[in-house]
Backbone bond lengths (Angstrom), bond angles and torsions (degrees), N, CA, C in turn:
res aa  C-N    CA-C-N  psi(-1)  N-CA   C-N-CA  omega(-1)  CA-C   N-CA-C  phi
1 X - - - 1.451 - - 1.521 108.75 -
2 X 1.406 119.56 125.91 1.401 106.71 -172.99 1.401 112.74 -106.51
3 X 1.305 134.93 142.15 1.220 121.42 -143.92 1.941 86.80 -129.52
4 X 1.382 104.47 128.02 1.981 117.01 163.69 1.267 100.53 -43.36
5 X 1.746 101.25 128.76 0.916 143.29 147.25 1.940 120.24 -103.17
6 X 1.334 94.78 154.38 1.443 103.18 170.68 1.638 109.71 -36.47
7 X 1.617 115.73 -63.66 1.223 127.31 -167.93 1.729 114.21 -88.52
8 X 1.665 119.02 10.96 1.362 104.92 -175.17 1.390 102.71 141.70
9 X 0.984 130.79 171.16 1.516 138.68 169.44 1.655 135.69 -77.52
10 X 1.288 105.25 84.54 1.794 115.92 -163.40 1.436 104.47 -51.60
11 X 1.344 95.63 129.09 2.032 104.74 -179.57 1.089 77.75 -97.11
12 X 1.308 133.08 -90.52 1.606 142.65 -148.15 1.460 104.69 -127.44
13 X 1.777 104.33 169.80 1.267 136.40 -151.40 1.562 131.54 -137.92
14 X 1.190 111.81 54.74 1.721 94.05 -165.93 1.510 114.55 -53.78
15 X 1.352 136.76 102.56 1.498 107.54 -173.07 1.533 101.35 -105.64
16 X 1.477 124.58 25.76 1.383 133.38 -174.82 1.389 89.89 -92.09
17 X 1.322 132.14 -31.18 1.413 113.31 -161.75 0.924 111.16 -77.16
18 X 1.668 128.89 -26.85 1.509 118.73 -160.15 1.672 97.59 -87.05
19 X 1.501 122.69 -11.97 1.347 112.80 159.63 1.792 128.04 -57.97
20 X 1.849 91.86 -64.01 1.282 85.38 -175.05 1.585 129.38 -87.31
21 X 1.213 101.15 17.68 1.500 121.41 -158.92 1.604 105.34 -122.88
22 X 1.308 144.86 122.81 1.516 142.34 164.26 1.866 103.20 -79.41
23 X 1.296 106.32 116.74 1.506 105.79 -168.06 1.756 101.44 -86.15
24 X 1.321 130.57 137.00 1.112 143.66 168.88 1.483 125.30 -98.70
25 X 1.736 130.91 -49.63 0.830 125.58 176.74 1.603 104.03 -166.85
26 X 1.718 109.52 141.50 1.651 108.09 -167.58 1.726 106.17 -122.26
27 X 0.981 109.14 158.08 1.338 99.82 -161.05 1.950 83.74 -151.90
28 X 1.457 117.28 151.36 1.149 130.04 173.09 1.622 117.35 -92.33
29 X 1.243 126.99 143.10 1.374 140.29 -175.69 1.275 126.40 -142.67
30 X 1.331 125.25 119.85 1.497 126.60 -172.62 1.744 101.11 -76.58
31 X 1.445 116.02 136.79 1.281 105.19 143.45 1.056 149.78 -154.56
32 X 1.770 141.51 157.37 1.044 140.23 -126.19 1.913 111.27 -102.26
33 X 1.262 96.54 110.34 1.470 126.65 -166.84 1.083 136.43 -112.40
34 X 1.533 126.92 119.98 2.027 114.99 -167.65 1.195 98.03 -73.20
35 X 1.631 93.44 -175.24 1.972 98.41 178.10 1.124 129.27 -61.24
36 X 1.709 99.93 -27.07 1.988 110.85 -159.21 1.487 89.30 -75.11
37 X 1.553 119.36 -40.55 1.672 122.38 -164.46 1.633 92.57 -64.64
38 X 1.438 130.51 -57.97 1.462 110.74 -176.42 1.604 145.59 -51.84
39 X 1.702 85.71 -24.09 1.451 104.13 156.62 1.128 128.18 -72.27
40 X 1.332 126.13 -32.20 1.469 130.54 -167.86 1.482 75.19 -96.16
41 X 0.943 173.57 124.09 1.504 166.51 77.58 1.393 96.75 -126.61
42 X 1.854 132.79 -51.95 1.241 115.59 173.29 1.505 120.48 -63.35
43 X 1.228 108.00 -8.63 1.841 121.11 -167.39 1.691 84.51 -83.57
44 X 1.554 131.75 -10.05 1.450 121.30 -167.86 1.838 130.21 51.73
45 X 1.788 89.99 35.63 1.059 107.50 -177.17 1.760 127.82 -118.45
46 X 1.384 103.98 61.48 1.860 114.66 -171.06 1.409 86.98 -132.02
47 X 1.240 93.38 157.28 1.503 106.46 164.00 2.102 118.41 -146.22
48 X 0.907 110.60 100.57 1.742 146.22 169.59 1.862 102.20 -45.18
49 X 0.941 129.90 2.29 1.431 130.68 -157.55 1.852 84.56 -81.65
50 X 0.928 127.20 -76.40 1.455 144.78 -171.14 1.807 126.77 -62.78
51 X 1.463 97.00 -15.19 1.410 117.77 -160.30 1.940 100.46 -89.85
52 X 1.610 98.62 148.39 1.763 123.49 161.73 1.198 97.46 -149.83
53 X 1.541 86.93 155.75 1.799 116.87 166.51 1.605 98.31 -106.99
54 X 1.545 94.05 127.29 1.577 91.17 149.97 1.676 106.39 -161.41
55 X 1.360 116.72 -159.02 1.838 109.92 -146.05 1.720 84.05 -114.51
56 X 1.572 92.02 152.66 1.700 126.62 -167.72 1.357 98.84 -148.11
57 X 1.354 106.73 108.26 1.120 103.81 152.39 2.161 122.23 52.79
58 X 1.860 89.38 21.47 1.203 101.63 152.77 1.439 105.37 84.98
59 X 1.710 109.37 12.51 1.773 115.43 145.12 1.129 128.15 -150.00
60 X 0.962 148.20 137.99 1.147 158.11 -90.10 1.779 84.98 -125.37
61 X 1.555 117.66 139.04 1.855 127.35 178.67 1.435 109.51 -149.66
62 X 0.772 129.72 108.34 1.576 136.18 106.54 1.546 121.42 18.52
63 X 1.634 106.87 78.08 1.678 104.13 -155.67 1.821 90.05 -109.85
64 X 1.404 106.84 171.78 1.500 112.26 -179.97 1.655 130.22 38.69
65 X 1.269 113.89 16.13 1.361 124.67 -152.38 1.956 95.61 -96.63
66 X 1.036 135.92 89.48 1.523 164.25 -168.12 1.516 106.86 -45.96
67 X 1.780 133.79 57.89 1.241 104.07 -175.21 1.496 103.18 -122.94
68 X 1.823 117.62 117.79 0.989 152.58 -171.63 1.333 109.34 -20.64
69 X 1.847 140.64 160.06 1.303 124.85 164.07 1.592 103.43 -72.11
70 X 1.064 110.67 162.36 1.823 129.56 162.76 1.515 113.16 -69.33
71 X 0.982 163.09 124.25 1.544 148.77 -156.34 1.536 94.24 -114.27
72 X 1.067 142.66 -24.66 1.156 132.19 -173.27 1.467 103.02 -103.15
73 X 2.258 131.31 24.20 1.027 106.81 -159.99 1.612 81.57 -102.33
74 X 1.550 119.85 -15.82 1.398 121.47 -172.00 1.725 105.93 66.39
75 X 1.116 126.42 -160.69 1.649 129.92 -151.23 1.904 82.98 -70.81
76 X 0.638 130.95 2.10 2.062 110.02 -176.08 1.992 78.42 -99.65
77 X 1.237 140.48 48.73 1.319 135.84 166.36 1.845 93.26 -71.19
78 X 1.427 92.61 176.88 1.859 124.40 170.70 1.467 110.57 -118.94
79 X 1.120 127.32 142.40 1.536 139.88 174.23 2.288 83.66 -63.72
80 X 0.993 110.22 131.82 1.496 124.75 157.98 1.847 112.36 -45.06
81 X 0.814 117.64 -45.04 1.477 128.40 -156.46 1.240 119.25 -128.43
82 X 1.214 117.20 26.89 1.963 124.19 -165.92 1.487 83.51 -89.61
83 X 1.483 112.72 171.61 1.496 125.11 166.30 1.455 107.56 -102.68
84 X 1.453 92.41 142.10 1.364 103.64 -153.91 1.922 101.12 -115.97
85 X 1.481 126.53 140.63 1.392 110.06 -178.59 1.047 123.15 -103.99
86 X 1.442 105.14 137.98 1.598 110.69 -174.02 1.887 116.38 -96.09
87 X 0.917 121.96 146.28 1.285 152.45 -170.56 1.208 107.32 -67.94
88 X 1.367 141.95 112.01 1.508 134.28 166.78 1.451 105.73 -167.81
89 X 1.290 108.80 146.61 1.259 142.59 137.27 1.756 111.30 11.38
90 X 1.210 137.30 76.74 1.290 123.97 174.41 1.748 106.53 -31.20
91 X 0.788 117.64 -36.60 1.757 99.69 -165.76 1.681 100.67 -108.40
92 X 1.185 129.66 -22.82 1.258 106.15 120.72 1.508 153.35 -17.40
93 X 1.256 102.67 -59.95 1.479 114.40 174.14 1.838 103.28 -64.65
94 X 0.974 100.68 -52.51 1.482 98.35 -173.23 1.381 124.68 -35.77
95 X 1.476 95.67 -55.55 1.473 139.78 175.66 1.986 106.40 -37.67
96 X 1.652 94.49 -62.41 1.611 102.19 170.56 1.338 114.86 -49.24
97 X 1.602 113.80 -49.81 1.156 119.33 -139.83 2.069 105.53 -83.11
98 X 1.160 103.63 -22.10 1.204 138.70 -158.83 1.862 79.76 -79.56
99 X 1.324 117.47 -79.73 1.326 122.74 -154.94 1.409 99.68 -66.24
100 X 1.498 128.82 -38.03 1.535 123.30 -178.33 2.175 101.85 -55.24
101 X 1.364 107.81 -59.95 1.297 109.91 -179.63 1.691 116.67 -60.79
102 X 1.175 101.58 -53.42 1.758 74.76 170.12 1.638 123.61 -109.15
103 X 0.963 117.10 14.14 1.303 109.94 155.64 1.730 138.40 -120.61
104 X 1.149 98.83 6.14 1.283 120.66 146.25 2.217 93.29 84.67
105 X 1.322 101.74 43.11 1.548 119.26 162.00 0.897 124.01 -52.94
106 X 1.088 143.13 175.57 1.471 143.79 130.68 1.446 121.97 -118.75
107 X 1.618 157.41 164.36 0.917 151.13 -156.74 1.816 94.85 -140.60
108 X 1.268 108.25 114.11 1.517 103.58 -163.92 2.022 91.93 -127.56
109 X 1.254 127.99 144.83 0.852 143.76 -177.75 1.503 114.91 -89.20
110 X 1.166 139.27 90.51 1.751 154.53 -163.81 1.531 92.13 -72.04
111 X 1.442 107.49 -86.45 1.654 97.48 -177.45 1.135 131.15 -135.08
112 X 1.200 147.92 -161.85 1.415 148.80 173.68 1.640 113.91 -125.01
113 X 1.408 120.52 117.54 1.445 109.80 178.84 1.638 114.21 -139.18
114 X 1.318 119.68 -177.08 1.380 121.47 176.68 1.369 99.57 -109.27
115 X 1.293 124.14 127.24 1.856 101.77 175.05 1.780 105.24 -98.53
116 X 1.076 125.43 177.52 1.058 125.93 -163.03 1.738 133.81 -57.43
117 X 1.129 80.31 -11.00 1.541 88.64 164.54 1.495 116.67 -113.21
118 X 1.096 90.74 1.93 2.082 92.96 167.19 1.422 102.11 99.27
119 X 1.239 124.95 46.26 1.552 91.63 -178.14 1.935 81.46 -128.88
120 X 1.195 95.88 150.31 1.878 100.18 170.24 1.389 117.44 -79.80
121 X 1.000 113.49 122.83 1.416 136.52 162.45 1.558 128.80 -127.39
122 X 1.392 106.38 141.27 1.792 129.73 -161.06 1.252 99.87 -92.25
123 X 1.246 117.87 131.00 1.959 106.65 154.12 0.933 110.12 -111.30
124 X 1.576 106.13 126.96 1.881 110.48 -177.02 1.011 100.50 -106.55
125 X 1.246 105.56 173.39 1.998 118.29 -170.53 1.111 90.42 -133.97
126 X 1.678 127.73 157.11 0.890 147.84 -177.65 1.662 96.49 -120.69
127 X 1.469 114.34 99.31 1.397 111.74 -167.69 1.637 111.92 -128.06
128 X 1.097 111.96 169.25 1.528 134.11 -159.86 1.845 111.68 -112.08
129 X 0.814 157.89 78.83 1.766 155.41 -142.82 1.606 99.72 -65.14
130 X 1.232 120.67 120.64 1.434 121.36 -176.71 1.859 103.04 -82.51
131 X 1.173 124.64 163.75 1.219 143.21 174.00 1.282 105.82 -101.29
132 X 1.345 108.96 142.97 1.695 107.88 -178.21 1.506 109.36 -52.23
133 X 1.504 128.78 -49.39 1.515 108.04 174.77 1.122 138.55 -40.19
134 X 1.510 123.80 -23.80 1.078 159.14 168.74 1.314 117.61 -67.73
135 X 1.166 124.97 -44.40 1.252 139.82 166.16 1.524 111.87 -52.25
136 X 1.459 111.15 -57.80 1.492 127.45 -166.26 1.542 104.12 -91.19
137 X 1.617 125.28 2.73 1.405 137.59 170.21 1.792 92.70 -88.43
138 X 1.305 123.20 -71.18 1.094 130.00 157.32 1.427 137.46 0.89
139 X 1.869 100.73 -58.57 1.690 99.03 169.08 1.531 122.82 -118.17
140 X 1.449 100.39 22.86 1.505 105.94 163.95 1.721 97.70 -101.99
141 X 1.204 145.18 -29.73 1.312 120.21 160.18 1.439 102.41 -75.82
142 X 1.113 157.29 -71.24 1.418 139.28 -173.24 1.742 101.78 -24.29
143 X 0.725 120.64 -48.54 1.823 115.88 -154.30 1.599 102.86 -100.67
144 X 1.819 116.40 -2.14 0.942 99.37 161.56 1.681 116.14 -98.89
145 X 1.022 140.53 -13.13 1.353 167.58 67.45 1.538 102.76 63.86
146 X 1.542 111.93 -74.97 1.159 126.20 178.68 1.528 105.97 -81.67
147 X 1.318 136.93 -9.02 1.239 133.59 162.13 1.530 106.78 -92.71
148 X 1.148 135.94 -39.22 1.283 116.24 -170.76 2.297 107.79 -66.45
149 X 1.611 89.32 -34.02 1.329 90.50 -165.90 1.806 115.22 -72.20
150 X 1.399 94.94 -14.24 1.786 119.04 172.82 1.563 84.66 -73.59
151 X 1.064 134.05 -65.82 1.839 122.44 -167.67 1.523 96.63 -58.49
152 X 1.076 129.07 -46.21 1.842 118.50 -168.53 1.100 90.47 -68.70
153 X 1.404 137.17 -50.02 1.508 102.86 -160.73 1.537 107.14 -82.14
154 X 0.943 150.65 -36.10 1.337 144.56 -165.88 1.742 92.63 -93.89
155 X 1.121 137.63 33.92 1.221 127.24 157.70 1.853 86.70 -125.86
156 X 0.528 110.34 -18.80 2.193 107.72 -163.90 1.108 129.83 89.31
């Protein structure tokens, strides 16, 4: 079920990345999808848990990214797991491709949405791989966060 957003209708959610991942910079991407995949995406049925984008042969795809067959598409189905291409900006692309190779990035996919005129679009992050210390730096300010703001409100 995909539920309104500010920018469009959220299919999916990675919310693992912003754990294990330090996010740097997000950028929007169209991408290119058969019919059965648009259905199974309005059906709110992909899952982003496992999935990256990165460059082939000089455009930018949508690798490991999990979206289910259509059951009513019969033999016009999609392989679940093919790489799929995303839409960008030639100098953009560069831009990605440039920081994954020498700075040792990764390009991780945040979410999946419809924007208002219906068309699907990816938000990728341009992200950094956290270290477990980092991780466990991570949810002691988160959880102190939610404790300090539990003392403001029940103090006034």
């Amino acid at each position: 079920m995909a539920v309104k957003t500010s920018q469009g209708k959220l299919v999916a959610q990675n919310r693992r990345a912003r754990y294990d991942y330090r996010i740097e910079d997000t950028l929007e991407a169209g991408v290119i999808l058969t019919g059965s995949e648009v259905k199974s995406l309005r059906a709110g049925r992909v899952s982003l848990n496992e999935a990256w984008a990165g460059a082939q042969g000089g455009e930018l795809y949508l690798m490991n990214c999990h979206v289910p067959v259509y059951q009513n598409a019969g033999d016009r189905n999609h392989e679940p797991t093919r790489p799929r291409k995303l839409l960008v900006h030639r100098r953009e692309l560069d831009r990605l491709v440039s920081a994954v190779r020498r700075e040792g990035r990764t390009l991780v996919p945040l979410r999946i949405y419809f924007n208002d005129r219906g068309v699907a679009k990816v938000e990728l992050a341009v992200a950094f791989g956290k270290r477990k210390s980092d991780k466990r730096d991570t949810t002691k300010a988160r959880d102190w966060q939610r404790q300090r703001a539990r003392l403001m409100r029940d103090k006034g």
